[in-house]
C-alpha positions in Angstrom: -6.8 -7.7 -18.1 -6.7 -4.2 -17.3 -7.4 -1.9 -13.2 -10.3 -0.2 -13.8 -10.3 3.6 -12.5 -13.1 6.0 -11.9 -12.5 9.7 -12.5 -15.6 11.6 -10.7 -16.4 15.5 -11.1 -16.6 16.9 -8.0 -17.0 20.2 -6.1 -14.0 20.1 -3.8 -14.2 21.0 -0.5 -10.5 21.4 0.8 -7.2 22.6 -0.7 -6.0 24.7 -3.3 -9.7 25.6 -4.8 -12.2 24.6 -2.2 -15.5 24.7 -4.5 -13.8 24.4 -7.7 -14.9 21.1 -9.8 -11.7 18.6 -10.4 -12.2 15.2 -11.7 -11.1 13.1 -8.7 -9.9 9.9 -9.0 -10.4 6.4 -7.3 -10.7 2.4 -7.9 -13.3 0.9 -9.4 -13.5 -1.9 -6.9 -14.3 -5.3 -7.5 -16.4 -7.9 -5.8 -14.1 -9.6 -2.7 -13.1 -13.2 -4.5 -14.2 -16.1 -1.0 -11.1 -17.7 -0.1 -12.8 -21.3 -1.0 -12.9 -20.0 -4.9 -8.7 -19.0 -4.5 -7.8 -22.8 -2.9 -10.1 -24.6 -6.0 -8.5 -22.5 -8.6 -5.2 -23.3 -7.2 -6.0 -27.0 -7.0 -7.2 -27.0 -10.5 -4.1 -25.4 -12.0 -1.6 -27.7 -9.5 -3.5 -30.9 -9.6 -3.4 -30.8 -5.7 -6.6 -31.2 -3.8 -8.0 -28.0 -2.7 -8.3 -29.2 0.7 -4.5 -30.0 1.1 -3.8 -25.9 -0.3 -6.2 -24.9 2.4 -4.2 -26.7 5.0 -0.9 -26.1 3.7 -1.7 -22.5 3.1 -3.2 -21.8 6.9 -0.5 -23.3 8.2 1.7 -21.3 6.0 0.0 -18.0 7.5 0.4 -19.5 11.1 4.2 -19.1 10.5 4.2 -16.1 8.8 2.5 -14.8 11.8 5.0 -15.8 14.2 8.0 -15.3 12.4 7.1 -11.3 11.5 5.9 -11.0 15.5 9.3 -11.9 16.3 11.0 -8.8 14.1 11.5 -10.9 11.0 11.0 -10.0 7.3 9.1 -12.9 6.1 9.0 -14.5 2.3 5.7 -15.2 0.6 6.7 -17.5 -2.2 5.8 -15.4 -5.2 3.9 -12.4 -3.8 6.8 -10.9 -2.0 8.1 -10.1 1.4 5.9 -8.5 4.6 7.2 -7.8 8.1 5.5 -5.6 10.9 7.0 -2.3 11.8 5.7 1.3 13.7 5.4 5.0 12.9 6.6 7.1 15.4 6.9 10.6 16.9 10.9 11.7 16.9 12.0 13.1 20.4 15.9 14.6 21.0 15.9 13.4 24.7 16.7 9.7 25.9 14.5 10.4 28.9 11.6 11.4 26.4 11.0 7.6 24.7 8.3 5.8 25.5 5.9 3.8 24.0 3.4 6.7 23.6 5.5 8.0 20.6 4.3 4.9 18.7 1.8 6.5 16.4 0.5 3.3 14.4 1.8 -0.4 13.9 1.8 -1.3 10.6 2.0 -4.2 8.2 4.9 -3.2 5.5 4.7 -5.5 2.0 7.0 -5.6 -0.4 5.9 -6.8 -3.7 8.5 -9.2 -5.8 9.8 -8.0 -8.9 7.4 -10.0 -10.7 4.7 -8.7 -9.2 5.8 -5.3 -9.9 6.6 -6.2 -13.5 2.4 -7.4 -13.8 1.6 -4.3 -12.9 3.8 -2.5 -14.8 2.6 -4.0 -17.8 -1.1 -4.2 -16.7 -3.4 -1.6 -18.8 -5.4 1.0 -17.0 -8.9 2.0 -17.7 -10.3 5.0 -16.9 -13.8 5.8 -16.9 -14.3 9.6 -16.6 -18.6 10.4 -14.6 -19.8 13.8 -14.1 -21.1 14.5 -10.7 -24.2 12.5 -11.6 -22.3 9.3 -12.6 -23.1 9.4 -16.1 -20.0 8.5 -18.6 -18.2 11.0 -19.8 -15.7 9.1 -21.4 -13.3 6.4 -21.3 -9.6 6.4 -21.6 -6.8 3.5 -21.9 -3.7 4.2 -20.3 -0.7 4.9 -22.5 1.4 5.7 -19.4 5.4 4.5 -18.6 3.7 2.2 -15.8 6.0 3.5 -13.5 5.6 2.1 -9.8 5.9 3.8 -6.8 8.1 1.8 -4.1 8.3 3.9 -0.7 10.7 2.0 0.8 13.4 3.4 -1.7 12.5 6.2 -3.2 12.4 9.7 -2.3 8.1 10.9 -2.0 6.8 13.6 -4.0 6.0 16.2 -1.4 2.8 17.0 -3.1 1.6 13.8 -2.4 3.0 13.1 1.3 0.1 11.7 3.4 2.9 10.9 6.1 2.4 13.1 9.8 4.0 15.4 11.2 4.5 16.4 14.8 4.4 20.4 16.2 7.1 22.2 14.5 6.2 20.3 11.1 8.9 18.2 11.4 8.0 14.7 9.7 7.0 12.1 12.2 10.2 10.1 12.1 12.5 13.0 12.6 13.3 13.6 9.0 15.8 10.7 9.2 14.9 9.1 5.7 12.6 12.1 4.2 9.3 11.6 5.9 6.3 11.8 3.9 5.2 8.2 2.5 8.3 6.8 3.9 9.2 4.2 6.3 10.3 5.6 10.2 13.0 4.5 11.5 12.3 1.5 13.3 15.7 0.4 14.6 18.6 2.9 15.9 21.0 3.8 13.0 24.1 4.2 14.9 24.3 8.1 15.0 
C-alpha cells in the first residue's frame, strides 16, 4: 500500500513569488469507503455478525460522545485517543474573559503508536502534473517517514497556520509556542 500525492504546477498567487510557477502539493483523494462495507469487512475478519459490529460500534460512539462532552480524553481501542478542546484569543485582564475569546472548538486526535508506526512505514507516491494535468513524472518516497505530532513538538514557523491576534502574538498567548499547537485550555497555575 502506498498515500498517493499530487504535485501540480501552478502560477502562485500569494507569498514569496506571487506569479512564479511551484509544483504544489496535495492528496490524491480516494473514494469515501460506506460505513456498511467497514462493519462486513470487520465481521468477515472477526467472525462476528456485521450487524452486532454495527450495534456495538454505535453504541460505542454514543459513549465516546458523552464521555469527551464531559472534558474527558477518550480511548478508541486501536486508533488512539480524541477529546474536544477550544482555540482562544489570550487576554492579561481577569475582567477581559469571556466566551467571545473562543475562536473555534475543536476535535483533538491522537493517533496510537501503532498507527503512527503504519504510517511511518507506509510508501508515498508522488505523481508530479503540469498545469494541464498531464504526468510529468512519478516518484516513490525514500523519506525518514518522520511524523509530525503537534501536541509535543515545537512547529516549524514556516509552516504555522495557527492565528494570531493584533500585536501578532499567537492566539493562545504564546504559552506553549503557538503556531500548530494546542491553546491552553485549562489554567496552568501561573
Amino acid at each position: 500500500m502506498a498515500i498517493r500525492v499530487i504535485a501540480q504546477r501552478r502560477v502562485l498567487k500569494i507569498g514569496k513569488n506571487p506569479g512564479a510557477k511551484r509544483f504544489v502539493m496535495r492528496p490524491d483523494l480516494y473514494t469515501p469507503i460506506q460505513e456498511k462495507k467497514v462493519f462486513v469487512e470487520a465481521a468477515t475478519r472477526s467472525g462476528i455478525a456485521a450487524g452486532v459490529i454495527k450495534a456495538a460500534w454505535d453504541a460505542a460512539g454514543e459513549v465516546i460522545r458523552a464521555w469527551a462532552t464531559e472534558g474527558h480524553s477518550i480511548p478508541i481501542p486501536g486508533l488512539g485517543t480524541m477529546r474536544f478542546s477550544v482555540r482562544s484569543k489570550a487576554v492579561e485582564d481577569l475582567d477581559d474573559v469571556k466566551t467571545s475569546l473562543i475562536t473555534s472548538r475543536r476535535i483533538v486526535f491522537t493517533p496510537s503508536t501503532d498507527v503512527k508506526d503504519e504510517l511511518k512505514n507506509t510508501s508515498i507516491q508522488i505523481t508530479c502534473l503540469d498545469e494541464n494535468g498531464d504526468v510529468l513524472k512519478r516518484v516513490t518516497s525514500n523519506d525518514s517517514g518522520d511524523i509530525e505530532d503537534p501536541e509535543n513538538s515545537a512547529p516549524d514557523p514556516s509552516l504555522a497556520t495557527g492565528g494570531t491576534q493584533e500585536g501578532g502574538e499567537p492566539e493562545n498567548g504564546g504559552a506553549n509556542g503557538g503556531g500548530n499547537h494546542e491553546p491552553i485550555d485549562e489554567p496552568n497555575g501561573d
